[in-house]
N, C-alpha and C positions, 0 to 999 in steps of 0.2 A: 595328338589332339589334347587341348587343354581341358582339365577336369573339371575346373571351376569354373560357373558361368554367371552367378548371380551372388555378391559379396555383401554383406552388413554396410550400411550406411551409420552417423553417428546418432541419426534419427532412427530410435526404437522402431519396428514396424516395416520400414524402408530400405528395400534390398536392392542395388544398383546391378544392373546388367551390364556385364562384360563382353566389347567384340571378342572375336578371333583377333589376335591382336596380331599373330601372324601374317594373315591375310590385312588387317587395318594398315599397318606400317609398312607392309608390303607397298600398298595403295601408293602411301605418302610418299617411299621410294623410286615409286616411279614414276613420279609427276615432279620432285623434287632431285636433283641432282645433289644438294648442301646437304638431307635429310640422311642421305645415303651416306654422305662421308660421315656425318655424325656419328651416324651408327657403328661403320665401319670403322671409325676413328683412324689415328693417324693423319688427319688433316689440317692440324694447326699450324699457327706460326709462320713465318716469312716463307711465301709459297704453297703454302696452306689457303685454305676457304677456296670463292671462285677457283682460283689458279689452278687448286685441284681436283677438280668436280669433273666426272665424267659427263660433256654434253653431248654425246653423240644418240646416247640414247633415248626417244622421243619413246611415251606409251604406246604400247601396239597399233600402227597404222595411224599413225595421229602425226601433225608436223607442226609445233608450237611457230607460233607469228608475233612477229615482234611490232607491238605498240605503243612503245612508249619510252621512256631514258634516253640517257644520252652519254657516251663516254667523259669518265670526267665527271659526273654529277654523281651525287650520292647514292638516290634513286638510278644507275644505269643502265636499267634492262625493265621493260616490264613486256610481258607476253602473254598470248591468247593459245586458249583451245578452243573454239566455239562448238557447243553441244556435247559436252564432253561423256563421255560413257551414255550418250543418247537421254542424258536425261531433263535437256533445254537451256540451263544458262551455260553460258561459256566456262570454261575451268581460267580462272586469272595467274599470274603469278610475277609478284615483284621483286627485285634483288637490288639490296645495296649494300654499303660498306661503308662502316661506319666507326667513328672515333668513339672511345672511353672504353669501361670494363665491360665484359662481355658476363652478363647474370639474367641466366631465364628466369625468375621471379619477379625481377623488377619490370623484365619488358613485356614479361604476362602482363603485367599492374595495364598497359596501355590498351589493354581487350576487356580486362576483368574486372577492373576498379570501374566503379562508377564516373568519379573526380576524374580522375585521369581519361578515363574511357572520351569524357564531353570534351576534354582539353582538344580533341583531334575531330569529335563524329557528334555534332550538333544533334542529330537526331536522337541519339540514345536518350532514354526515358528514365531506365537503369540495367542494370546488367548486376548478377550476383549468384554465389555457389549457394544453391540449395542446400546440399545433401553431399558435402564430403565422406568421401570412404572414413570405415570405422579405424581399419586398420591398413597404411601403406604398405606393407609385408604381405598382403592381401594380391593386393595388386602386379609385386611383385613376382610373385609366386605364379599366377597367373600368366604374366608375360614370361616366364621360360627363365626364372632366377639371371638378370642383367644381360639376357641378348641385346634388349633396348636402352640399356644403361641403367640408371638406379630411378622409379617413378621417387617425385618428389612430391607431389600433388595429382588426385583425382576426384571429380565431383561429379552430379550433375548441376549446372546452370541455367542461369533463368535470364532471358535480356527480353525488353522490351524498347520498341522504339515511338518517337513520336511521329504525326503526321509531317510527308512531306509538300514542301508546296508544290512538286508537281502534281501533286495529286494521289501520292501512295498513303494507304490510311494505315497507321498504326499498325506493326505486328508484333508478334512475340515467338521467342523461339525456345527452345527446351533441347542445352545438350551435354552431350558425356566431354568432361573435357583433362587434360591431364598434362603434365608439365614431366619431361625426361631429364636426368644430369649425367653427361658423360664423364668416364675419367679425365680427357684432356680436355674439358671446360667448355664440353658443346652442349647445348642445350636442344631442346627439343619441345616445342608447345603445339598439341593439336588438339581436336575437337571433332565431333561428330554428330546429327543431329540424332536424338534420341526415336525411335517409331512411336505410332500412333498409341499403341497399349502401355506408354507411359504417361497417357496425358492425366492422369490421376494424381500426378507427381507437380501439374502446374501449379501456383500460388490461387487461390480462392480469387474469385473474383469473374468479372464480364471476359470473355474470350475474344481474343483478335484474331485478324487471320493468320496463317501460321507462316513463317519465311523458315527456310530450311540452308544449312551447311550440308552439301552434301561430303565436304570435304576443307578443311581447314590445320595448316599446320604451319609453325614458326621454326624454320631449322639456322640456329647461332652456332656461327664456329671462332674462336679465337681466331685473330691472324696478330696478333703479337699479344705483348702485355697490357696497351690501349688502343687495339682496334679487334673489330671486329665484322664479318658478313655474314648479312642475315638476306634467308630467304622464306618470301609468304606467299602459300598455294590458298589459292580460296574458289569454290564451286561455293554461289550465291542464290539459292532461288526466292525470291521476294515474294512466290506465291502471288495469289491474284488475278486477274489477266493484262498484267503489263506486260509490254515485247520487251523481250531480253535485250535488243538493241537501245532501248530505251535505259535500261535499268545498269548494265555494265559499265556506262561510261562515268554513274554517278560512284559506282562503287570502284574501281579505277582512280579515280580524281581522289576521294575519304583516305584511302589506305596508302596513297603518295604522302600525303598529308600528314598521316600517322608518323611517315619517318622524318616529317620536317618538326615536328613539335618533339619526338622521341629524342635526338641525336642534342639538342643543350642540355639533357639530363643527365644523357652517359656521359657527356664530356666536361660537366663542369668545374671538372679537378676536385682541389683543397678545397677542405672546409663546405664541398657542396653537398645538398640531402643524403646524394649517391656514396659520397663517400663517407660521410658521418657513420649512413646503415652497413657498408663494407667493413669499418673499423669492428661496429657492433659483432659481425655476423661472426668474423673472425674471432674476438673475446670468445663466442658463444660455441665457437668450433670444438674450441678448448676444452670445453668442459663436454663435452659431447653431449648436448641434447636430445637427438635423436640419434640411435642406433637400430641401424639398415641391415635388413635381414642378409646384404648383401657382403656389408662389411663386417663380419663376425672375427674377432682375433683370433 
């Protein structure tokens, strides 16, 4: 049992509640096959990623159905759970494999940043970290000193979207979200949506209806030194009373999207944004900036 459950935020006053992270990650392991070698590690490199993902094993009594990809295309697999853990939208999940460096920070940037966020998902209004943890050692500590690899980032988030034209009115959503780095260069991005006794924590203002993740996570694995596969689990409810039929196909089509505007950023080579900020980070390694509770000499 984890002892910590409610951690300092960088905002005075504001204390960020922590899942069971055992049980959270658990979740993601079993919906996610790439999530699991993550963690597991050992799945990099030529033969590594998909190649080595256990798919035999489906959630308890659940049989994923393929709707979407195509062998050969970047996007090649996307799959349904419809009603997943009985709580009404489908559990989705996309897989592709993709060219350039493989850096969970930057392909956070395509959920988290605003800019980038619009680049792929017209709707968004804005999207942003409320309340980063005070201390990542926090978090750490929490998750069981690097069962889950090293946390690199944790906050709560705030997105808001705009109206769409079929008819879905604005929502906004409030969640715990956090970003993992493995030794062998797999990364790990999920999300959770936060319960109701944190709506104190929303930004002031008129309230939408609420859309909820009941589940979201980004698992990156190296498969050489520029490529990489990525896979995204996403339980969506838009709240409301739209049919799920209705609602999954828009959010299916967004997040294919996601990896057609993502994939010229990690591969632009020389001289591109991407690798200006690698050269950077590198410099920045050197000098040790941050010192992980994990990496103690």
């Amino acid at each position: 049992p984890t002892l910590q459950r409610t951690t300092p935020s960088k905002t005075e006053g504001v204390e960020i509640e922590l899942p069971d992270f055992d049980e959270f990650f658990g979740r993601i392991q079993a919906v996610s096959p790439l999530a699991k070698l993550a963690i597991q590690g050992g799945g990099t490199g030529e033969g590594g990623g998909f190649a080595a993902v256990d798919d035999e094993t489906a959630p308890a009594g659940k049989k994923w159905k393929k709707v979407g990809g195509r062998k050969g295309q970047m996007v090649h697999q996307i799959d349904r759970i419809d009603n997943f853990r009985n709580l009404g939208p489908p559990l989705l999940r996309w897989r592709a494999s993709m060219e350039g460096p493989c850096h969970g920070m930057k392909f956070a940037e395509f959920i988290m940043d605003t800019q980038r966020r619009q680049s792929w998902d017209p709707q968004i209004d804005n999207v942003c970290e409320l309340y980063p943890i005070n201390d990542l050692d926090a978090a750490n500590i929490a998750m069981g000193f690097g069962k889950y690899g090293d946390c690199l980032k944790l906050g709560v988030g705030y997105t808001l979207t705009k109206a769409h034209p079929i008819g879905i009115s604005p929502r906004e959503q409030l969640t715990l979200c956090g970003i993992q780095n493995f030794d062998d260069g797999s990364h790990l991005i999920w999300g959770t949506e936060l319960e109701e006794w944190h709506d104190h924590l929303l930004p002031a203002g008129e309230r939408m209806a609420r859309a909820r993740s009941h589940l979201f996570s980004i698992a990156l694995v190296p498969t050489g030194e520029d490529s990489f596969d990525a896979e995204y689990s996403l339980q969506l409810d838009f709240g409301g009373n739209l049919p799920h039929w209705m609602t999954a196909p828009l959010v299916l089509d967004s997040v294919k999207g996601m990896f057609s505007v993502a994939q010229p950023f990690f591969n632009a080579g020389e001289g591109s944004e991407l690798d200006e900020f690698l050269k950077e980070e590198k410099g920045r390694e050197k000098f040790g900036d941050r010192n992980s509770i994990l990496f103690t000499p």
